[in-house]
C-alpha positions, 0 to 999 in steps of 0.5 A: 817487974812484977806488973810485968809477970802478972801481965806475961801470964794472962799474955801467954793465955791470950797468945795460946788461944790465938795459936788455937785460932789460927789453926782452926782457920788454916785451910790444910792441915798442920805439916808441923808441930806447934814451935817447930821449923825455924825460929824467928827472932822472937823465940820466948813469950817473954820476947814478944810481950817485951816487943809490943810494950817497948813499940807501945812505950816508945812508938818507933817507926817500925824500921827501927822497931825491927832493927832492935828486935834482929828483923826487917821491917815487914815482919815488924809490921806483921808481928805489931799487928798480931801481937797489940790484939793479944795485948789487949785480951790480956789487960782484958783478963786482968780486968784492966781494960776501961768499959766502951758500951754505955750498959757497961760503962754504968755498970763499971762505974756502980761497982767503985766504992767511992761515986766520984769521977770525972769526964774529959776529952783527949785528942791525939794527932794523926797524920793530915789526910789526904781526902778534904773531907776527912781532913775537914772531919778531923781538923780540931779547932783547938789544937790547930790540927788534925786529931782523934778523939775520945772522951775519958771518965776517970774514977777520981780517988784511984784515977783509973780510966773506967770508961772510954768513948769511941774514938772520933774524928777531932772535930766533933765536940767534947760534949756532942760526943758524951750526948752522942754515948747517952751515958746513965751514971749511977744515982748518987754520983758526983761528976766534975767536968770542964767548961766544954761540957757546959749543958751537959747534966746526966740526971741523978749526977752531982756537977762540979763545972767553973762558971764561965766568964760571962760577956761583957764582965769578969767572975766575981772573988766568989766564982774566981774561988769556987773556979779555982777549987773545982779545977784543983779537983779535976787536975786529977785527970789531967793525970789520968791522961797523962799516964796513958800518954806516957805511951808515946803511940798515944802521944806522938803522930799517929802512923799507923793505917790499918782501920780501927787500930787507933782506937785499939791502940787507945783502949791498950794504952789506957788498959797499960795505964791501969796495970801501971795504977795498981803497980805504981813502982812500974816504969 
């Protein structure tokens, strides 16, 4: 409850501004007050912020979402649309939301007390395209089907996700990806990665990676145990990513079609896993 009223105040800030916004696009002039005419089935601030983080946390099909709300599914469509940017502004004031540029990211990351953090990729399914080349683009090998993709780098003792690639297609390399961001960490800092990262060294960074099993023989007791050690560190973003997936719009089959709103969806849904952070008695 009281993640929930710390959000609602930035949210109501971020939905006034929007108001505002709007206003000033609008080609005639305003024939009614703000609030006025009839009311529609989210009548509270309150209301709307429980709308979008119930469509995040459970991602219904949007039919449904409207039955729960007291409205058809056009005006959920309309309101999910409208309201996931507000969402987002909001984590943005409570500086919950992961850095994106790499100038940001590296500055985000020299501001945590403790330089110890770790990188890895996360997919989410979407639904197959139809066009062969984005289903070439988006069919990972690893996970046998069509995704999307972002790499993650989590600060290891909070396990807040401090930075958040671009969201790319599932085909792409873990690694190609965090070549392709050209990310600077700050000198000193430690960084556990996994195998699918192999090469990959920013400079100035202490690595922590398993050794792979060479061809033609196994690791030795000594690498099995050095192995064992560094993945006993790294399970700390599998919990990160967890906590984000919680969040089933970033689990479940991506649905939605509108350009660039899975990587928004994204973004707010790691900005919801921070606030949970802070606020670990939140459900």
């Amino acid at each position: 409850m009281e993640a929930f009223n710390k959000l609602l105040q930035a949210f109501k800030q971020a939905y006034e501004e929007d108001l505002k916004k709007r206003d000033q696009q609008r080609e005639e002039p305003r024939q009614r007050r703000p609030g006025g005419g009839q009311k529609g089935a989210l009548v509270t601030i309150e209301d709307k912020l429980v709308f979008i983080l119930f469509y995040f946390r459970m991602y219904p099909v949007q039919m449904a979402q409207g039955f729960f709300s007291g409205m058809g599914q056009p005006q959920a469509n309309e309101w999910i649309h409208r309201l996931t940017p507000i969402l987002n502004q909001a984590l943005g004031y409570e500086m919950q939301l992961p850095a994106r540029k790499a100038k940001d990211i590296e500055q985000v990351l020299s501001e945590c007390p403790e330089l110890a953090f770790i990188i890895d990729g996360t997919e989410r399914p979407i639904r197959r395209p139809k066009d062969k080349d984005r289903q070439r683009q988006n069919y990972s090998g690893k996970k046998k089907r069509h995704t999307r993709k972002n790499n993650v780098i989590s600060h290891k003792p909070t396990r807040k996700i401090k930075g958040l690639s671009p969201t790319v297609e599932g085909k792409r390399h873990d690694k190609k990806l965090a070549d392709d961001q050209d990310l600077n960490f700050p000198p000193g800092s430690k960084l556990w990665q996994d195998t699918g990262y192999q090469g990959y060294a920013p400079p100035g960074v202490e690595i922590f990676q398993p050794a792979k099993k060479p061809k033609g023989r196994d690791l030795t007791p000594e690498e099995c145990t050095i192995n064992a050690a560094i993945s006993s560190e790294r399970i700390g973003v599998e919990h990160s990513i967890g906590g984000v997936k919680v969040f089933r719009i970033v689990h479940d089959v991506f649905r939605n079609l509108r350009p660039g709103f899975d990587d928004l969806a994204m973004e707010t849904a790691c900005g919801l896993h921070n606030l949970r952070v802070d606020y670990p008695m939140t459900v």
